[in-house]
N, CA, C and O of each residue as an XYZ file, in Angstrom:
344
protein
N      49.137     97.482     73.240
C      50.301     97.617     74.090
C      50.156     96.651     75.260
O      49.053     96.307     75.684
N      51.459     96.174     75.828
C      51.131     94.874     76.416
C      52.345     95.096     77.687
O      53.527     94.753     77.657
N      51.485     95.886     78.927
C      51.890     95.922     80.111
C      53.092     94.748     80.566
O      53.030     93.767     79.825
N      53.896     94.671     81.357
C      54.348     93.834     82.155
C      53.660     93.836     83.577
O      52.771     94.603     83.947
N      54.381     92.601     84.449
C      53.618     92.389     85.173
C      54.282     93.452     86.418
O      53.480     93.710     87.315
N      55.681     94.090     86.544
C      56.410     95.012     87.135
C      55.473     96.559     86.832
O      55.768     97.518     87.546
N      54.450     96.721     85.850
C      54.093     98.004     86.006
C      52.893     98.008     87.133
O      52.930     98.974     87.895
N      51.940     97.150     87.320
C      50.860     96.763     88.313
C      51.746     97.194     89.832
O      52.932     97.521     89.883
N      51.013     97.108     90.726
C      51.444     97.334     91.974
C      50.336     96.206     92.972
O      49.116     96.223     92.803
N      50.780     95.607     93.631
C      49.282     95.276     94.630
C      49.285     95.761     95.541
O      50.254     95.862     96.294
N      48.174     96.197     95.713
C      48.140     96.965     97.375
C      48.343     96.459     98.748
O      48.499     97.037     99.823
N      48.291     95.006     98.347
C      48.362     93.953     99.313
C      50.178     93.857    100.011
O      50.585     93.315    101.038
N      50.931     94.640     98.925
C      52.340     94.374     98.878
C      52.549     94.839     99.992
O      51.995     95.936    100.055
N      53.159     94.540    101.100
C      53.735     95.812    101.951
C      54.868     96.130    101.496
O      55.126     97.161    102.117
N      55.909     95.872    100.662
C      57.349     95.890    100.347
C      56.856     97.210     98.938
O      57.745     97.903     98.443
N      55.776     97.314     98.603
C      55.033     98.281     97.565
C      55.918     99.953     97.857
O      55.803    100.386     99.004
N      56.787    100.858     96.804
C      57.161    101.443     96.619
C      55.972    102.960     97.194
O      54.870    102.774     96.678
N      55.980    103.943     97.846
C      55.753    104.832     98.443
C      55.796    106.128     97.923
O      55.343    107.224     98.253
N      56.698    105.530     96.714
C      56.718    107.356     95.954
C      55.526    107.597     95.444
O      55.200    108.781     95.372
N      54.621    106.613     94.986
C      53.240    106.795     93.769
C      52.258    107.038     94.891
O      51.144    106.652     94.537
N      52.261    107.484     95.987
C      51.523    107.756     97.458
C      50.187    106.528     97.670
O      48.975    106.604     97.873
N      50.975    105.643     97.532
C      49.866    104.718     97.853
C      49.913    104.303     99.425
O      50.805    103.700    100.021
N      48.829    104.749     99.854
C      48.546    103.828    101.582
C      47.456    103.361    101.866
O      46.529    103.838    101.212
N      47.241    102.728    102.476
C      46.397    101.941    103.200
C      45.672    102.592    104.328
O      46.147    103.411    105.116
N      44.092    101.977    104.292
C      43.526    102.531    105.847
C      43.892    102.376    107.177
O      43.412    101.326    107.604
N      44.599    103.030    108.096
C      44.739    102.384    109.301
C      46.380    102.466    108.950
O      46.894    101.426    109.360
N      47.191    103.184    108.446
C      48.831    103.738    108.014
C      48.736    104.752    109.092
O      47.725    105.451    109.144
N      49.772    104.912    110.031
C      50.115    106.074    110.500
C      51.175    106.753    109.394
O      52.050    106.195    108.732
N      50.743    108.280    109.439
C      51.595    108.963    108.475
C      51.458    110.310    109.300
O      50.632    110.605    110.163
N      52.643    111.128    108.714
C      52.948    112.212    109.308
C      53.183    113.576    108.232
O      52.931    113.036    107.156
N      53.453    114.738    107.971
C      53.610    115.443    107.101
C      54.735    115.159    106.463
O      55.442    114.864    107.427
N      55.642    114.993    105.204
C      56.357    114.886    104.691
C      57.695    115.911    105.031
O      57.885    117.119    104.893
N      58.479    114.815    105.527
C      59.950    115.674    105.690
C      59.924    116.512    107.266
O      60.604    117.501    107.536
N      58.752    115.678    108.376
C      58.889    115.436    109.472
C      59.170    114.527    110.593
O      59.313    114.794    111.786
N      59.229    113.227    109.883
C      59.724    112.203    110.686
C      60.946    112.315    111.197
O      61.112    112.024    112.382
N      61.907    112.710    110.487
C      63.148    113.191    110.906
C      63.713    114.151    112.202
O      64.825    114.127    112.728
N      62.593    114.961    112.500
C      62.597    115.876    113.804
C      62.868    115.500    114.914
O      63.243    116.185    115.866
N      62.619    113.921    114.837
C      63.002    113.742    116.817
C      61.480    113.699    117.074
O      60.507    114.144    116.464
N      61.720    112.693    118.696
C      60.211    112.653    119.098
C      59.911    113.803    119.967
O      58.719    114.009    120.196
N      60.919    114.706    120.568
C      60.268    115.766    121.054
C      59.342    117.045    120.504
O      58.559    117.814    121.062
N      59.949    116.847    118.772
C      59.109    117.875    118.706
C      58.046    118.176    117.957
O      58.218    117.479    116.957
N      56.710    118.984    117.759
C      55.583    118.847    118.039
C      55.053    118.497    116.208
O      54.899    119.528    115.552
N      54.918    117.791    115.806
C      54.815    117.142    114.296
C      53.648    116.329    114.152
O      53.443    115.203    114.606
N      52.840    117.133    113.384
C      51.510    116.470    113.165
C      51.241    115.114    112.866
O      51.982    114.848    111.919
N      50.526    114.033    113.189
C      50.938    112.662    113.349
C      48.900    112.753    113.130
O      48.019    113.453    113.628
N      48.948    111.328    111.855
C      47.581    110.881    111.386
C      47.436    109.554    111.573
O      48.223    108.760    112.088
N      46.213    109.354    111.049
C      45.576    107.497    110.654
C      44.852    107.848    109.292
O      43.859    108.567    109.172
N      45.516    107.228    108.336
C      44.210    106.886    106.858
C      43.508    106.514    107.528
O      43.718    105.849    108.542
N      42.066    107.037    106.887
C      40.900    106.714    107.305
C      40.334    106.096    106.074
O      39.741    105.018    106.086
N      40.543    106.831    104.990
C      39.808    106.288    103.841
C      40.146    107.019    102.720
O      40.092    108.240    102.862
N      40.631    106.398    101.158
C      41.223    106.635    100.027
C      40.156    106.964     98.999
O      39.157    106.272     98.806
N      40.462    108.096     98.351
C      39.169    108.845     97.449
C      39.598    108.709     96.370
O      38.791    108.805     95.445
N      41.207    108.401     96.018
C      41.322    108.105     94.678
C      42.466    109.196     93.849
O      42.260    110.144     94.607
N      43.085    109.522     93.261
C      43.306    110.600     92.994
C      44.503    110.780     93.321
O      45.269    111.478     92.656
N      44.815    110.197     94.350
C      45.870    110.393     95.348
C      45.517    111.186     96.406
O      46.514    111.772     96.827
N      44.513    111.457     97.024
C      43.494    112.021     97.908
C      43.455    111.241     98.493
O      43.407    110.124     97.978
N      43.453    111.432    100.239
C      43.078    110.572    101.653
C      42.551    111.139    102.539
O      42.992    112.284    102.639
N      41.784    110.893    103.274
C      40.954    111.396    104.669
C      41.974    110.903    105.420
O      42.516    109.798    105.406
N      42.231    112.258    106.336
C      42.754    111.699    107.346
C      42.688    112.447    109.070
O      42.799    113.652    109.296
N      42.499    111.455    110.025
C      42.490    111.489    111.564
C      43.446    112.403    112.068
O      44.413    111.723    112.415
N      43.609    113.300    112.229
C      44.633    114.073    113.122
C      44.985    114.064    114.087
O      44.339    114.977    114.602
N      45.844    113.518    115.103
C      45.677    113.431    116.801
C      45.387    114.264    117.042
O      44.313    114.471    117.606
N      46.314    115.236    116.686
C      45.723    116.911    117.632
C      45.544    117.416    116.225
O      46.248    117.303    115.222
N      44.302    118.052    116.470
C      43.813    118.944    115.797
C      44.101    120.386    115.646
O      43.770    120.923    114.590
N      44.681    121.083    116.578
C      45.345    122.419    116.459
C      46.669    122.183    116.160
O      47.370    123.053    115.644
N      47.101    121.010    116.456
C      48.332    120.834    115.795
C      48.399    121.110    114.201
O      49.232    121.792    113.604
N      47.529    120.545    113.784
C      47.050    120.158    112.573
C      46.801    121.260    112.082
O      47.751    121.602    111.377
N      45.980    122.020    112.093
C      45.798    123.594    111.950
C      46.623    124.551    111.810
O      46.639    125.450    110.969
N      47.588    124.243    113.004
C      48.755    124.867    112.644
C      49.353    125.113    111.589
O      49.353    126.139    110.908
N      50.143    123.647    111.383
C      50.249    123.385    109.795
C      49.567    123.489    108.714
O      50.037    123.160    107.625
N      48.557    123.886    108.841
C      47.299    124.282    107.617
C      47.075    122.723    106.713
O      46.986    122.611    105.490
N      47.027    121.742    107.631
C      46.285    120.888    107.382
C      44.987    119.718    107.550
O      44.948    118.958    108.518
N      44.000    119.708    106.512
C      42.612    119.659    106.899
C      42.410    117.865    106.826
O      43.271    116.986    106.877
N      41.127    117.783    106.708
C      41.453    116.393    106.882
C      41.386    115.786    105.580
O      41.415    114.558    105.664
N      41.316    116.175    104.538
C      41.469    115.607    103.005
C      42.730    116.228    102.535
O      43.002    117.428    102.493
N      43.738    114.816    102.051
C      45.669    115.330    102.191
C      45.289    114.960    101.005
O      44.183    114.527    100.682
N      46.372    115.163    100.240
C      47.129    114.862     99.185
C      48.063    113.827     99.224
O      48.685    114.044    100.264
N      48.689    112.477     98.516
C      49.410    111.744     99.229
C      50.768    112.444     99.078
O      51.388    112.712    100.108
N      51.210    112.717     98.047
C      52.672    113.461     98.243
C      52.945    114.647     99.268
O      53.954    115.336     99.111
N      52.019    114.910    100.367
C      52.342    115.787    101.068
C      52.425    114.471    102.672
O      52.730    114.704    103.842
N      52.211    113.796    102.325
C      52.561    113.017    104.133
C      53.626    111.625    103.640
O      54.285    111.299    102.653
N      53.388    111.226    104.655
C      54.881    109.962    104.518
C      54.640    108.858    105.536
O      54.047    109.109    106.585
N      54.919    108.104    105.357
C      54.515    106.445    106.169
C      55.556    106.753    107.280
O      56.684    107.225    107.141
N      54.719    106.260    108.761
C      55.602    106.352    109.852
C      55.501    104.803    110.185
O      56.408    104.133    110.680
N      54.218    104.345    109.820
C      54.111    102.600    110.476
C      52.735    102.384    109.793
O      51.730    103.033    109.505
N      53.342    100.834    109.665
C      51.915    100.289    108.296
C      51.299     99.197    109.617
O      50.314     98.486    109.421
């Protein structure tokens, strides 16, 4: 079977599609289906730190009880956060 070159992705892409949760180290991302809130209100806000594979990411929490709140630790899932700035 003989791939095209449209099924590959490079990671290098920044224009690279977001649904297959691909990010980069050093992505601010936020919980999914919170960017939308407005900057006043209180929405857990990260940094990739480092990609395990899987669709698994370590990630930096600013606030940490924030974070908690939301019952989230520092190993995400990528379909649960969303790109705020690459």
């Amino acid at each position: 079977m003989k791939l095209s070159k449209d099924f590959f992705i490079d990671p290098e892409d920044t224009d690279a599609p977001l649904e297959n949760g691909i990010f980069k180290p050093g992505d601010l991302v936020s919980l999914k289906g919170m960017s939308r809130k407005g900057q006043n209100s209180k929405v857990p806000v990260g940094l990739i730190l480092k990609q395990f594979g899987l669709g698994m990411y370590k990630v930096r929490w600013s606030n940490e009880a924030l974070a908690k709140r939301w019952a989230l630790s520092d190993m995400v899932e990528g379909k649960k956060i969303e790109l705020i700035n690459r």
